[in-house]
C-alpha positions in Angstrom: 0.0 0.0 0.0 2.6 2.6 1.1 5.9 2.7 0.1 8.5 1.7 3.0 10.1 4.9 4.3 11.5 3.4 7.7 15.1 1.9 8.2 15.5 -0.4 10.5 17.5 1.6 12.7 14.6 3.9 13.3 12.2 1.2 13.6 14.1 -0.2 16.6 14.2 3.7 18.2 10.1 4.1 17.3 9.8 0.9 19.2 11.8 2.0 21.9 10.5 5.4 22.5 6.9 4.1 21.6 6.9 1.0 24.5 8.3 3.6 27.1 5.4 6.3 26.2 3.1 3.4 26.7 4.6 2.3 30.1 3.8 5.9 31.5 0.0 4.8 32.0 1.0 2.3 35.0 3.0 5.2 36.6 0.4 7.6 36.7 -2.4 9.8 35.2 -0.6 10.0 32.0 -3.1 8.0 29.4 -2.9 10.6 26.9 1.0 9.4 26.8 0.0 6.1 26.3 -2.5 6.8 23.2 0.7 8.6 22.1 3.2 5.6 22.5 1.2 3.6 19.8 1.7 6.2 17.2 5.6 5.0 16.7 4.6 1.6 17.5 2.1 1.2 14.9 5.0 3.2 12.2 7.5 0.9 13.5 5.4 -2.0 12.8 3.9 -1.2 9.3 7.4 0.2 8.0 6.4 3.6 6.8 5.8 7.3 8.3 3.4 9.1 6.8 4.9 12.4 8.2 8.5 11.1 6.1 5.9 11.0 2.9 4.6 14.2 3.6 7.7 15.7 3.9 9.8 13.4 1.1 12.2 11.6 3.9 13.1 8.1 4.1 15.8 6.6 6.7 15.7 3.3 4.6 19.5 2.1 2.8 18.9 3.3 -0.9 18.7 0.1 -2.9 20.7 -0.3 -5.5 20.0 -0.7 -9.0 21.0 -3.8 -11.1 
């Protein structure tokens, strides 16, 4: 459907980031956090950012051409 616009390097950081947003609901009040967190989960997990698209970006290794 959508071209793949996240390296794996950023996935794992998305992931990361994304897990620990999600963790702050069971430390407090901080559900809006949470809802948040599954924004760079859900990139990580489908391999594209539709902000990247929007703004022509890409963080995946060029492929090369043969």
């Amino acid at each position: 459907m959508f071209k793949q616009n996240v390296g794996s390097i950023d996935r794992v950081l998305r992931i990361v980031v994304g897990l620990f947003l999600v963790s702050l609901v069971f430390w407090g009040p901080q559900t809006l956090w949470g809802l948040i967190g599954l924004v760079p989960i859900v990139t990580a997990l489908a391999g594209t950012c539709p902000a990247y698209t929007i703004l022509g970006l890409s963080t995946c290794p060029a492929k090369s051409r043969a």
